[in-house]
N, CA, C and O atoms as CSV, one atom per row, in Angstrom:
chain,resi,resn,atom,element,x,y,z
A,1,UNK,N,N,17.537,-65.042,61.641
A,1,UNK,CA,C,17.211,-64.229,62.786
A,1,UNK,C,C,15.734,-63.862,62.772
A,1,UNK,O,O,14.999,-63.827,63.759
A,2,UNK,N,N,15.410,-63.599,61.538
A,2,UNK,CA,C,13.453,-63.075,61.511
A,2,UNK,C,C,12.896,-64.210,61.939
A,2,UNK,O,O,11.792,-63.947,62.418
A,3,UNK,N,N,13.132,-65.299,61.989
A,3,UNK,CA,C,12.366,-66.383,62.064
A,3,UNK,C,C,12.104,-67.017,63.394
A,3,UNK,O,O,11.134,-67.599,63.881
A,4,UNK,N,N,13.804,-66.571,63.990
A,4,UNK,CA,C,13.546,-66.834,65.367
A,4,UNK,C,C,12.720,-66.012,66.255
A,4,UNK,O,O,12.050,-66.430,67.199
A,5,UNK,N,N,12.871,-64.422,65.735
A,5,UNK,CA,C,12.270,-63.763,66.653
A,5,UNK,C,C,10.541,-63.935,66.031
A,5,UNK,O,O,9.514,-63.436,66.493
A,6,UNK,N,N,10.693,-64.671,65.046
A,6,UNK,CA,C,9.121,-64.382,64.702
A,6,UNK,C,C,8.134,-65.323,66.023
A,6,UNK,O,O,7.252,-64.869,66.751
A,7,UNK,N,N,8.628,-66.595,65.970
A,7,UNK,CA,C,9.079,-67.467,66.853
A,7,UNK,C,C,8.663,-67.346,68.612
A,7,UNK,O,O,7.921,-68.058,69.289
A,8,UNK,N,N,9.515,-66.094,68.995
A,8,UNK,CA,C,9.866,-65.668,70.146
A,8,UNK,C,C,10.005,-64.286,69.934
A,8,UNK,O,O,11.209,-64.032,69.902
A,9,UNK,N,N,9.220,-63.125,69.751
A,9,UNK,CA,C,9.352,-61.705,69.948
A,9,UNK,C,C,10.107,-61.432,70.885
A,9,UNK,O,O,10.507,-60.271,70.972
A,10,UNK,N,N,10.465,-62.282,71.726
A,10,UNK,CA,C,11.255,-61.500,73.219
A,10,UNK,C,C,12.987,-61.783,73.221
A,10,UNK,O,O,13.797,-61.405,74.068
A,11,UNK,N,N,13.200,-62.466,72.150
A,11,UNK,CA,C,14.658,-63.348,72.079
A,11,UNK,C,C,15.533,-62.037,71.995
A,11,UNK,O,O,15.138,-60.892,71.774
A,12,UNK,N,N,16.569,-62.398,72.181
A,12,UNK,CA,C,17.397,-61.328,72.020
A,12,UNK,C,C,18.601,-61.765,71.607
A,12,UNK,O,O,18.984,-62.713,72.293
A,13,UNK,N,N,19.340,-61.451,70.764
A,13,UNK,CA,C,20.492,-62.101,69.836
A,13,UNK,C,C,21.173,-61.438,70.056
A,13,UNK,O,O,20.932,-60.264,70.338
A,14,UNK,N,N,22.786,-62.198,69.984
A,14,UNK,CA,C,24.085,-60.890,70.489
A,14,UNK,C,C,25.121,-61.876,69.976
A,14,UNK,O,O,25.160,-63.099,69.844
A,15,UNK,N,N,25.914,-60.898,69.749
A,15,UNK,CA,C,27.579,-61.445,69.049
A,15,UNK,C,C,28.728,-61.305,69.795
A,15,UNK,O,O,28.682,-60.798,70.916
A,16,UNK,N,N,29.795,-61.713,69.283
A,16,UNK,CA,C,31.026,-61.183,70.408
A,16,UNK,C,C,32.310,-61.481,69.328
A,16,UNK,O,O,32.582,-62.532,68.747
A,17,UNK,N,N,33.006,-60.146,69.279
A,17,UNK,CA,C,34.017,-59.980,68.157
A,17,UNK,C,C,35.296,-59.910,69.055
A,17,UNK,O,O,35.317,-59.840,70.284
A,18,UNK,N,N,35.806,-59.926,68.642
A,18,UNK,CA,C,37.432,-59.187,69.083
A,18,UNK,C,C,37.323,-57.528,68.919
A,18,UNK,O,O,36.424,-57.035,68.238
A,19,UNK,N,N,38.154,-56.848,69.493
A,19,UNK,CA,C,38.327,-55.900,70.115
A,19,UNK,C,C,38.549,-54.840,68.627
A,19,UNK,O,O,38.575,-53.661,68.980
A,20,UNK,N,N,38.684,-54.981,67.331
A,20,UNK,CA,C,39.063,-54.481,66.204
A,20,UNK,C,C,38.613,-54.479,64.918
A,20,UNK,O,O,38.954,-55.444,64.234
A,21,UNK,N,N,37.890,-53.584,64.383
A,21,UNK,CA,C,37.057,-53.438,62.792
A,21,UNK,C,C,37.649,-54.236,62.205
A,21,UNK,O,O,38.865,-54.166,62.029
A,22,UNK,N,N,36.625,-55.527,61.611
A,22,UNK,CA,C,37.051,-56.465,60.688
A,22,UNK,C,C,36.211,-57.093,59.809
A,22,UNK,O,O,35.065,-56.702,60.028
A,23,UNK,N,N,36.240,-57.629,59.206
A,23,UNK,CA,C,35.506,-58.347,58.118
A,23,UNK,C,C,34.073,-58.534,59.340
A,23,UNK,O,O,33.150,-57.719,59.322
A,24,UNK,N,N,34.105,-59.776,60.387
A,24,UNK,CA,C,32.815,-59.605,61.277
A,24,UNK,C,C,32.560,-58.588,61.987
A,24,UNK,O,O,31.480,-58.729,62.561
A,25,UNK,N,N,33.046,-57.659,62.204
A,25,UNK,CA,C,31.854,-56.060,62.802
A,25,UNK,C,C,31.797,-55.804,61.527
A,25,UNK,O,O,31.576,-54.600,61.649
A,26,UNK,N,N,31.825,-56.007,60.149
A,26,UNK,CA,C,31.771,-55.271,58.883
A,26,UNK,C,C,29.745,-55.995,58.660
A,26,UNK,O,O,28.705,-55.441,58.304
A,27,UNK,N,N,30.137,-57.636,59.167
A,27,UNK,CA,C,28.899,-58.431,58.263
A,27,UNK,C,C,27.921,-57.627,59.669
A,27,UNK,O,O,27.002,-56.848,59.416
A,28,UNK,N,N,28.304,-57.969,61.029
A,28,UNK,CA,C,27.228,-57.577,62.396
A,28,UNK,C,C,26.471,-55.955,61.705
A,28,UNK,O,O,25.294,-55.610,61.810
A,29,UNK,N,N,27.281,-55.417,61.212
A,29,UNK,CA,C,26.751,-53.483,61.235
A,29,UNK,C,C,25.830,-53.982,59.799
A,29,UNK,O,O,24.656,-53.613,59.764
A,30,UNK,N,N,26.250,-54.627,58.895
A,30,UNK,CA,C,25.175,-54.836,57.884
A,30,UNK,C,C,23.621,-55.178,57.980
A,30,UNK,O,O,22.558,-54.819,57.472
A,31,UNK,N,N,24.101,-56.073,58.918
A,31,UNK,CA,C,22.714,-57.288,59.336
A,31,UNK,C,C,22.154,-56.567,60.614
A,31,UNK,O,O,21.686,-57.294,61.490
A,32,UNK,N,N,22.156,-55.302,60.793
A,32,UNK,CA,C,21.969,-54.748,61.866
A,32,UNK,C,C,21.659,-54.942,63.390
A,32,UNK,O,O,20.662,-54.823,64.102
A,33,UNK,N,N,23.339,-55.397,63.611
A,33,UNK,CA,C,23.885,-55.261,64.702
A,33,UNK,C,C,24.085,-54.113,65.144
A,33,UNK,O,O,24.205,-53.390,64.155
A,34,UNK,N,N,24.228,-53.319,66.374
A,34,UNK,CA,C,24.952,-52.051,67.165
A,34,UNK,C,C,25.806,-52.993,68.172
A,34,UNK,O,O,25.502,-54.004,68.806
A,35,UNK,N,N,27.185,-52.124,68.037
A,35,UNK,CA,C,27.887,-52.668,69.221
A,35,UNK,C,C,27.547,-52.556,70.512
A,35,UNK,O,O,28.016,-51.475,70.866
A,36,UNK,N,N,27.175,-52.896,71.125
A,36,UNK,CA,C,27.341,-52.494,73.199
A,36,UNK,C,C,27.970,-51.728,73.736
A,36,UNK,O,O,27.756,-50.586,74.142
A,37,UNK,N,N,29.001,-52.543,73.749
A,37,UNK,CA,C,30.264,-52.165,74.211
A,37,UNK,C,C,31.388,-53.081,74.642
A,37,UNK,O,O,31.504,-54.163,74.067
A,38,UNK,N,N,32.331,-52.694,75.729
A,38,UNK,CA,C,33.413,-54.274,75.299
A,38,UNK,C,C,32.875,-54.918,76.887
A,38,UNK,O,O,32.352,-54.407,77.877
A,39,UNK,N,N,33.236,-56.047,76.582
A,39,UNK,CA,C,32.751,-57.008,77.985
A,39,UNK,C,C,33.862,-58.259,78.116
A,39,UNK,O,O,34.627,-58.597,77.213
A,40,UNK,N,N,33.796,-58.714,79.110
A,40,UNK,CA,C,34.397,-59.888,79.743
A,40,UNK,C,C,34.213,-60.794,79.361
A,40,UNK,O,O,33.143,-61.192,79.821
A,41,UNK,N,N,34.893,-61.897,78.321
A,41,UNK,CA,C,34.867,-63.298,78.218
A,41,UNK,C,C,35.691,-63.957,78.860
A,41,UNK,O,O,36.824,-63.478,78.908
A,42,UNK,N,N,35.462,-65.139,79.503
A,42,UNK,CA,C,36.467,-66.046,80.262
A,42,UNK,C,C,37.563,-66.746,79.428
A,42,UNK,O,O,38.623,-67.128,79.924
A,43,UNK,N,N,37.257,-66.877,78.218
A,43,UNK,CA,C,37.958,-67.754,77.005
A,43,UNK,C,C,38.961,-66.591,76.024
A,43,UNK,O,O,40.096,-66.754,75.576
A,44,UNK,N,N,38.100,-65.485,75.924
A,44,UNK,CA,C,38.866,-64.945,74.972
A,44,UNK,C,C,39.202,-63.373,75.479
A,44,UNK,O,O,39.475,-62.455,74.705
A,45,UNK,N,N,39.135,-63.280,76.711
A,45,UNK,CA,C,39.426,-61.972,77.577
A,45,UNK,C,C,38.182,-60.961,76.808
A,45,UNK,O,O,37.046,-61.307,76.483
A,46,UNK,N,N,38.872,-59.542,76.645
A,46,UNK,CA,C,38.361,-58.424,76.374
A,46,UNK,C,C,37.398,-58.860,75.037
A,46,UNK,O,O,37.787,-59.626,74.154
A,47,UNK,N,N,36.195,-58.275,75.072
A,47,UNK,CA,C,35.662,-58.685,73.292
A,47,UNK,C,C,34.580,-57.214,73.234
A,47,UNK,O,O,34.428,-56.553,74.262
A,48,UNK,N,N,34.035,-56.905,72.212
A,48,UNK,CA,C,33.217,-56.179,71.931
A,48,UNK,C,C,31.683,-57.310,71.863
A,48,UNK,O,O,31.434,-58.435,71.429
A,49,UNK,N,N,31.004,-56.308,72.507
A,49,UNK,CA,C,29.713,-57.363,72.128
A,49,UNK,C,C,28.356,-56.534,71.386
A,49,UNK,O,O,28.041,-55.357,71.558
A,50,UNK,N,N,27.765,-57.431,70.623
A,50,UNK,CA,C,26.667,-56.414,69.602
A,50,UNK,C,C,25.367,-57.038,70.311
A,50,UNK,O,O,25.270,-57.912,71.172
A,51,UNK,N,N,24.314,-56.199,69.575
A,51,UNK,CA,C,23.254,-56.640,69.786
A,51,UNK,C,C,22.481,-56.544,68.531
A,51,UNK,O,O,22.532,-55.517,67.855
A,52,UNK,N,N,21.696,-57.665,68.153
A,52,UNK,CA,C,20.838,-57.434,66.810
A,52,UNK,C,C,19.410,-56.146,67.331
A,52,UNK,O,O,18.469,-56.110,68.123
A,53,UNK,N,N,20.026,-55.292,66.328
A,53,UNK,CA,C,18.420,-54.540,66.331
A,53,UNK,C,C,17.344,-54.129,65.620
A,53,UNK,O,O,17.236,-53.140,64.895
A,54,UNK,N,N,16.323,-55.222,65.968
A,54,UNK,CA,C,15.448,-55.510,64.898
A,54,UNK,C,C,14.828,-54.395,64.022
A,54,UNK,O,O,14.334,-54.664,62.927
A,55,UNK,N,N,14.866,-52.959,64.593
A,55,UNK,CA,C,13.689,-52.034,64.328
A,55,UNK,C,C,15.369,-51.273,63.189
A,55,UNK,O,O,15.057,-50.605,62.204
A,56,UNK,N,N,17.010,-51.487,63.494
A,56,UNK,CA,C,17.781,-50.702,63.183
A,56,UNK,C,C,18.206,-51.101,61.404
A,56,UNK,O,O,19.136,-50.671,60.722
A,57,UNK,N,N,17.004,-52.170,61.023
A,57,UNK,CA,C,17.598,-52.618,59.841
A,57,UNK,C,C,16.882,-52.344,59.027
A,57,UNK,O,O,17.145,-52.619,57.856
């Protein structure tokens, strides 16, 4: 992720979990992710989505 944004300062990186604390919102909150909130996928319905935040790690 440092490399990309080193790269591109403007990129913006984001995840998309399932709806429930698990092993991946465990690794996203490490690597400092914040959740969003939940959003619309066409494939996998309801999901939570994160955002990497560079300044939150």
């Amino acid at each position: 992720m440092l490399l990309a944004q080193r790269t591109d300062p403007k990129l913006i990186i984001t995840a998309r979990t399932l709806v429930e604390h698990n092993y991946s919102t465990k690794i996203l909150q490490r690597n400092g992710f914040r959740l969003l909130g939940n959003v619309w996928d066409k494939e996998d319905g309801d999901v939570w989505e994160w955002l990497y935040d560079k300044d939150g790690k």
